[in-house]
DRENTORKOL-3810 file (N, C-alpha, C; in nm, 4 decimals):
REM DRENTORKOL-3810
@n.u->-0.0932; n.v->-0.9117; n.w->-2.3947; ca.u->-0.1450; ca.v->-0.9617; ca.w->-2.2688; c.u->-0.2966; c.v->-0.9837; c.w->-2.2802
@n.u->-0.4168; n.v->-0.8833; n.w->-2.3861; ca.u->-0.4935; ca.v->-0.8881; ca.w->-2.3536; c.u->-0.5377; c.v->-1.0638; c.w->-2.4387
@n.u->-0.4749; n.v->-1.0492; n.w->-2.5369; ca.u->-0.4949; ca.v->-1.1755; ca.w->-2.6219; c.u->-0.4577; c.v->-1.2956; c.w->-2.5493
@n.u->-0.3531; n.v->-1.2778; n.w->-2.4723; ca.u->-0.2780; ca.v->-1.3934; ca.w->-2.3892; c.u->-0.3933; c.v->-1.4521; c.w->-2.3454
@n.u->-0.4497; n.v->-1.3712; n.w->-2.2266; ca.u->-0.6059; ca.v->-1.3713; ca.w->-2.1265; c.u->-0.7247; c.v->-1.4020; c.w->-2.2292
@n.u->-0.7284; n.v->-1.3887; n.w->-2.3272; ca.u->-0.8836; ca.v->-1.3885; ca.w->-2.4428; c.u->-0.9588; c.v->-1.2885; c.w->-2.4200
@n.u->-0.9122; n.v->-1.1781; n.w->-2.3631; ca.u->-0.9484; ca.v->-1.0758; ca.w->-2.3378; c.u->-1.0383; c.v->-1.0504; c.w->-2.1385
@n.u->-1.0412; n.v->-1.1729; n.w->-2.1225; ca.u->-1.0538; ca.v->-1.1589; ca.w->-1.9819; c.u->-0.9892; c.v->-1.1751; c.w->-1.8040
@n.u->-1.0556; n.v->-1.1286; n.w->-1.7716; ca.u->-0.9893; ca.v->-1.0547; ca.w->-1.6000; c.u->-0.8929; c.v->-1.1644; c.w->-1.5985
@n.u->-0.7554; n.v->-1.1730; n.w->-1.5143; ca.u->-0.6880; ca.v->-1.2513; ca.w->-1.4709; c.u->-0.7383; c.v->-1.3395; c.w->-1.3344
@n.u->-0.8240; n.v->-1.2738; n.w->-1.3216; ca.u->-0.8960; ca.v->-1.3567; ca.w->-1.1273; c.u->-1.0431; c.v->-1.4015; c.w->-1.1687
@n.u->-1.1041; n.v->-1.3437; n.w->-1.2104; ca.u->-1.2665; ca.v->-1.3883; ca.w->-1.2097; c.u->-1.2999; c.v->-1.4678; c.w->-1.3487
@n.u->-1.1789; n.v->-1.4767; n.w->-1.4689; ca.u->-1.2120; ca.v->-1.5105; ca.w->-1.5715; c.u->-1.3218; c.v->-1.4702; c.w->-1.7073
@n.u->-1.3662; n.v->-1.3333; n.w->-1.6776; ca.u->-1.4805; ca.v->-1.2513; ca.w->-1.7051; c.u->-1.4385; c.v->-1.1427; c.w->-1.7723
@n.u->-1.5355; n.v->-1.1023; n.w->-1.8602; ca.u->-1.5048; ca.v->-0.9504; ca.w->-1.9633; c.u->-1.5446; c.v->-0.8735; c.w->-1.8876
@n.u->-1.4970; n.v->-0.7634; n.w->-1.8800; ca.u->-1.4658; ca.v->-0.6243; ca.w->-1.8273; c.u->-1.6640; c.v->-0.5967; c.w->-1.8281
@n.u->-1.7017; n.v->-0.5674; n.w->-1.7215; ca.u->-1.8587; ca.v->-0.5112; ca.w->-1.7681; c.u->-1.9261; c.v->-0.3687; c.w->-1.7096
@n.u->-1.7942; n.v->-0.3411; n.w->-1.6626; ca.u->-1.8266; ca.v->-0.1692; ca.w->-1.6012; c.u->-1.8193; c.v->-0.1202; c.w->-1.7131
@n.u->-1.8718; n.v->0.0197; n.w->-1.6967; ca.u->-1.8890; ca.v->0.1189; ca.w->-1.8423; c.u->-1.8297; c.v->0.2805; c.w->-1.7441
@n.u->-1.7672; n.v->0.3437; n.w->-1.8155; ca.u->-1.7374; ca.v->0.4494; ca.w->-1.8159; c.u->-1.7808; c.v->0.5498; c.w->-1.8257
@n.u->-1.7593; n.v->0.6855; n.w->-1.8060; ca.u->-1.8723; ca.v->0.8160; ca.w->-1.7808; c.u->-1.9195; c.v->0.8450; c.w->-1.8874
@n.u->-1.8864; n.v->0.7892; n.w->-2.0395; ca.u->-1.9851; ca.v->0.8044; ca.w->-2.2114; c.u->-2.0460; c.v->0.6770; c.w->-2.2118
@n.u->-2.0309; n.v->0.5870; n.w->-2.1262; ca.u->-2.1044; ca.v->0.4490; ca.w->-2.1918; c.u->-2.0678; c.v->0.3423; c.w->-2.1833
@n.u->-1.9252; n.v->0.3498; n.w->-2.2383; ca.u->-1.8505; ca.v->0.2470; ca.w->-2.2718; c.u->-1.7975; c.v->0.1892; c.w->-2.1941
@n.u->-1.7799; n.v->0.0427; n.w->-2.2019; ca.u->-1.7334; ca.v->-0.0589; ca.w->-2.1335; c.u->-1.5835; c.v->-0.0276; c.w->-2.1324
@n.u->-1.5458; n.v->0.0184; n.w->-2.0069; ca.u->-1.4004; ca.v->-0.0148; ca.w->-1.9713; c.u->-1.3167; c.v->-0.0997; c.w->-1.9986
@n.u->-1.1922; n.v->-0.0240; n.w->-2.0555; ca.u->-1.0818; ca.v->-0.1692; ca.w->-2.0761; c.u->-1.0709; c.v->-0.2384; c.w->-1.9540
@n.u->-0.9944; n.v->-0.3645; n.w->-1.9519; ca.u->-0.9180; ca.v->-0.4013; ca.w->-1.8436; c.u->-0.8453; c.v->-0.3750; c.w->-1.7944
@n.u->-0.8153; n.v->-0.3298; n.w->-1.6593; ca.u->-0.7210; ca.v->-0.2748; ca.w->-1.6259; c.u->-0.5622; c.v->-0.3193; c.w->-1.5783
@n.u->-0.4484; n.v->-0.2622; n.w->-1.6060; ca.u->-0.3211; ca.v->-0.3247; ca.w->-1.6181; c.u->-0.2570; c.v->-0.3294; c.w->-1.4616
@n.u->-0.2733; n.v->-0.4375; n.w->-1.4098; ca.u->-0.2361; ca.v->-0.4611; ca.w->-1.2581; c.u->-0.1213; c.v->-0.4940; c.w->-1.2192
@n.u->-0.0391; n.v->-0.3958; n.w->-1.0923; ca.u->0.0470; ca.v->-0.3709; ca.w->-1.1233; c.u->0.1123; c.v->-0.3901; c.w->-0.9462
@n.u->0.2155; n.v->-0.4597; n.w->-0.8855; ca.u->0.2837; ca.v->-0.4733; ca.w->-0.7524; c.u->0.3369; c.v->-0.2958; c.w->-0.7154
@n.u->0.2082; n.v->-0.2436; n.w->-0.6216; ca.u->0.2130; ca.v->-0.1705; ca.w->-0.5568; c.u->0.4097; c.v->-0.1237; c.w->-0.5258
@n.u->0.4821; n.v->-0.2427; n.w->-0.4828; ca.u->0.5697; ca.v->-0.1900; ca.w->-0.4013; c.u->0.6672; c.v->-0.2102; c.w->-0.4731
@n.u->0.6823; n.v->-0.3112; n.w->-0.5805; ca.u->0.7869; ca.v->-0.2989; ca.w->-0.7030; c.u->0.7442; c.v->-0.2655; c.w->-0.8168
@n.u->0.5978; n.v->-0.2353; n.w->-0.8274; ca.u->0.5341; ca.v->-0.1447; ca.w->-1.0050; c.u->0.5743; c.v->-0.2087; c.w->-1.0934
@n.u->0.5811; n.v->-0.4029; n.w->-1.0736; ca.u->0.5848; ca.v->-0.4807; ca.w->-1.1553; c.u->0.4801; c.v->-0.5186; c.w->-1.2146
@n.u->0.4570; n.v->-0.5434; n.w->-1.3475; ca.u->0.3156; ca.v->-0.5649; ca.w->-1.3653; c.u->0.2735; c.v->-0.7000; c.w->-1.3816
@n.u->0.1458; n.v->-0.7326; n.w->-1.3101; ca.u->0.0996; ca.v->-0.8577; ca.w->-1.2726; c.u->-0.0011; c.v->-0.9241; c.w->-1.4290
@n.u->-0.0840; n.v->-0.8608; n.w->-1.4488; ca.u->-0.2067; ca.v->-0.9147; ca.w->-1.5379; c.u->-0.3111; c.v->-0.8182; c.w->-1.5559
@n.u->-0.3841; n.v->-0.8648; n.w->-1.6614; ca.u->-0.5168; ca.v->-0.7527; ca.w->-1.6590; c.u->-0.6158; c.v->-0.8046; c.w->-1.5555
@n.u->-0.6574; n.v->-0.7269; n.w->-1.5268; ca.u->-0.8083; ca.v->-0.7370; ca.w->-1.3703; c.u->-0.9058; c.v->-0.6287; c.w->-1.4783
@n.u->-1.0412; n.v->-0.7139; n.w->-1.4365; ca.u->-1.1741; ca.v->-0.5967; ca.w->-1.4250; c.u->-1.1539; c.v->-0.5032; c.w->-1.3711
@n.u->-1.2385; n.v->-0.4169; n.w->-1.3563; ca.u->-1.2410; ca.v->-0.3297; ca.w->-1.2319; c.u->-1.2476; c.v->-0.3479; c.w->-1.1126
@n.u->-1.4321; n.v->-0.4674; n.w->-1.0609; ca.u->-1.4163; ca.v->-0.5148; ca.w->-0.9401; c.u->-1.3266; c.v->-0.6119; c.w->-0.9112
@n.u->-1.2647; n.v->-0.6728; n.w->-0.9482; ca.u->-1.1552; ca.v->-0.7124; ca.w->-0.9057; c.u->-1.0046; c.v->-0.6120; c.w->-0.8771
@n.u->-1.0049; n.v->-0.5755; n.w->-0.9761; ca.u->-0.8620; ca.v->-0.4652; ca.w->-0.9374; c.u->-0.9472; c.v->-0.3691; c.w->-0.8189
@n.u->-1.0440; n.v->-0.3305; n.w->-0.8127; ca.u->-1.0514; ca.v->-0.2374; ca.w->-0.6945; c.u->-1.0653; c.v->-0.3471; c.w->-0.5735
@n.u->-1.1397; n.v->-0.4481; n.w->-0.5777; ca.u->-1.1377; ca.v->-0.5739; ca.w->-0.4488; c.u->-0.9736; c.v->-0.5761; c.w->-0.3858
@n.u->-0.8667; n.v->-0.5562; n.w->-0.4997; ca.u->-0.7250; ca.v->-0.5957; ca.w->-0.4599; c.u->-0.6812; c.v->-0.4858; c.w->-0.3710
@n.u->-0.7557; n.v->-0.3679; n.w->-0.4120; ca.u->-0.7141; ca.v->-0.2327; ca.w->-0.3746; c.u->-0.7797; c.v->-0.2408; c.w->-0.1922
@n.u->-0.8795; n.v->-0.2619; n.w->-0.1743; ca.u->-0.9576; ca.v->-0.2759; ca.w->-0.0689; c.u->-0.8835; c.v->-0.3681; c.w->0.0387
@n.u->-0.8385; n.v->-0.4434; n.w->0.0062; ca.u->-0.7424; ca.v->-0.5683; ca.w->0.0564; c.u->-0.6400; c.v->-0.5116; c.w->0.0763
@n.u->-0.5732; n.v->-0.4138; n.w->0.0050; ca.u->-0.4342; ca.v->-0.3493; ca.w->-0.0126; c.u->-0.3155; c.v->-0.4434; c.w->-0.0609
@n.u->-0.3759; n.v->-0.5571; n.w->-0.1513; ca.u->-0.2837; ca.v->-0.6493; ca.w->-0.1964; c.u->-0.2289; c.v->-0.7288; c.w->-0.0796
@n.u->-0.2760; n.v->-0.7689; n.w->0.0612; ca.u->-0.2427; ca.v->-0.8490; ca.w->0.1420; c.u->-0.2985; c.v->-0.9616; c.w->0.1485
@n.u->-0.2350; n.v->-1.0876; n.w->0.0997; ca.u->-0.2896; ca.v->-1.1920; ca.w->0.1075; c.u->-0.3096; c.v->-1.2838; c.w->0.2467
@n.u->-0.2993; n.v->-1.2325; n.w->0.3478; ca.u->-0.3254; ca.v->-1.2358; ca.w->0.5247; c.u->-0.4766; c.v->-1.2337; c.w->0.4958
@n.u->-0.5417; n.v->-1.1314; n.w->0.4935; ca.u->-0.6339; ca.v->-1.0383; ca.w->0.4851; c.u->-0.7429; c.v->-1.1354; c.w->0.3855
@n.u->-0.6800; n.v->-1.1802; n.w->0.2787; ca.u->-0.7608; ca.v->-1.2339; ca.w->0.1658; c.u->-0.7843; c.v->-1.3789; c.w->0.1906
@n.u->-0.7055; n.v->-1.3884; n.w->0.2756; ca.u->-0.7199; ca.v->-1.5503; ca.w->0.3362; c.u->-0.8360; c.v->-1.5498; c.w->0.4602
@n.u->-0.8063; n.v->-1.4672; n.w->0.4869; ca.u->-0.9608; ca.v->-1.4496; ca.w->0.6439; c.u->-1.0879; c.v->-1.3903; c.w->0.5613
@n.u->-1.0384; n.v->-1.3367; n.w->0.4498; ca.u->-1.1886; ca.v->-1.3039; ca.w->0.3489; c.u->-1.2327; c.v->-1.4182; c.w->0.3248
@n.u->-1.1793; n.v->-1.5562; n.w->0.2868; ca.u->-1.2030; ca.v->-1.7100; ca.w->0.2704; c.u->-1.2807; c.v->-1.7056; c.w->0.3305
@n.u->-1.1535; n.v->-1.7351; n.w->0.4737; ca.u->-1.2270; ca.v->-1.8501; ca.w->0.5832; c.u->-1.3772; c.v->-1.7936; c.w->0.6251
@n.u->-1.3961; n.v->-1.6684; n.w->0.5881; ca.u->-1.5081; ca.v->-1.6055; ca.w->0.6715; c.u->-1.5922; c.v->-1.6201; c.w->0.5701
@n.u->-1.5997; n.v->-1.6190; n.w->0.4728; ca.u->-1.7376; ca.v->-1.6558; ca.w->0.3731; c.u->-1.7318; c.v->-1.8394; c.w->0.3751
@n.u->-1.6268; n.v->-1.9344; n.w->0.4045; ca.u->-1.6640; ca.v->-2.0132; ca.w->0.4411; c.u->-1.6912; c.v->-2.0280; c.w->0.5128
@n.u->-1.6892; n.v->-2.0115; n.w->0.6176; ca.u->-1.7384; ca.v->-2.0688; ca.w->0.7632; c.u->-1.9089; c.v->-2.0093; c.w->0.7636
@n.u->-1.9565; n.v->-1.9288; n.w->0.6633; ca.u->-2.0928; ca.v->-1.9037; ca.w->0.6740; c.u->-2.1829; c.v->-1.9487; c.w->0.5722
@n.u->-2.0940; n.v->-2.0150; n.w->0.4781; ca.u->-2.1454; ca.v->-2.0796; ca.w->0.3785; c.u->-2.1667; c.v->-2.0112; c.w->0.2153
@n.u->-2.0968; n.v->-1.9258; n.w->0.2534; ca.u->-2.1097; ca.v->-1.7998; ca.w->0.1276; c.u->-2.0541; c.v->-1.8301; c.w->0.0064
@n.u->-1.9440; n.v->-1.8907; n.w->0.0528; ca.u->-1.8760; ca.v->-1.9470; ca.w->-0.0861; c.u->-1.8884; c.v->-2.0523; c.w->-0.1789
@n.u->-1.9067; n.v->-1.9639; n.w->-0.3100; ca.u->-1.9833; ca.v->-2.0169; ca.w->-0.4404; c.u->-1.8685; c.v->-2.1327; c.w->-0.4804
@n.u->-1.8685; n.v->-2.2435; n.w->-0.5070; ca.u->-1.7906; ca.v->-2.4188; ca.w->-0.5904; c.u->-1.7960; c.v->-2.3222; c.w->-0.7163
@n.u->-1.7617; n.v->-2.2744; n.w->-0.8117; ca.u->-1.7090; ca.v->-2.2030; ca.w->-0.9408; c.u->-1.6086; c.v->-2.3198; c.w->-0.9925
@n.u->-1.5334; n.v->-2.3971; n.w->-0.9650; ca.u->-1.4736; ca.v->-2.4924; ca.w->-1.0623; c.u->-1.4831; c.v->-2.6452; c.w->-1.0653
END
């Protein structure tokens, strides 16, 4: 999986850049459907914890949109 990805996040497209309590840069972490513990893809951290914050509701992640659009927040990235 991690090779699948090139070694980066499944959402932000980015290498892992948190570091851990010796130093080291954290693997990616293996993301996984809360309610069937199917596993989805590797995530960063801030992203796998962003999903966590959300609680995996895409209701929720859709008004996270509209609300950084409607204020202009949201970065054109592709």
């Amino acid at each position: 999986m991690f090779d699948a990805q090139n070694g980066l996040c499944a959402i932000c497209s980015q290498p892992e850049t948190v570091r851990n309590g010796t130093g080291q840069i954290k693997m990616l972490s293996l993301d996984h459907c809360h309610a069937t513990n199917t596993v989805r893809s590797l995530l960063c951290d801030n992203c796998n914890k962003g999903l966590g914050v959300f609680h995996d509701d895409v209701n929720v992640l859709r008004r996270a949109i509209e609300y950084l659009e409607s204020h202009g927040q949201l970065l054109q990235t592709l």
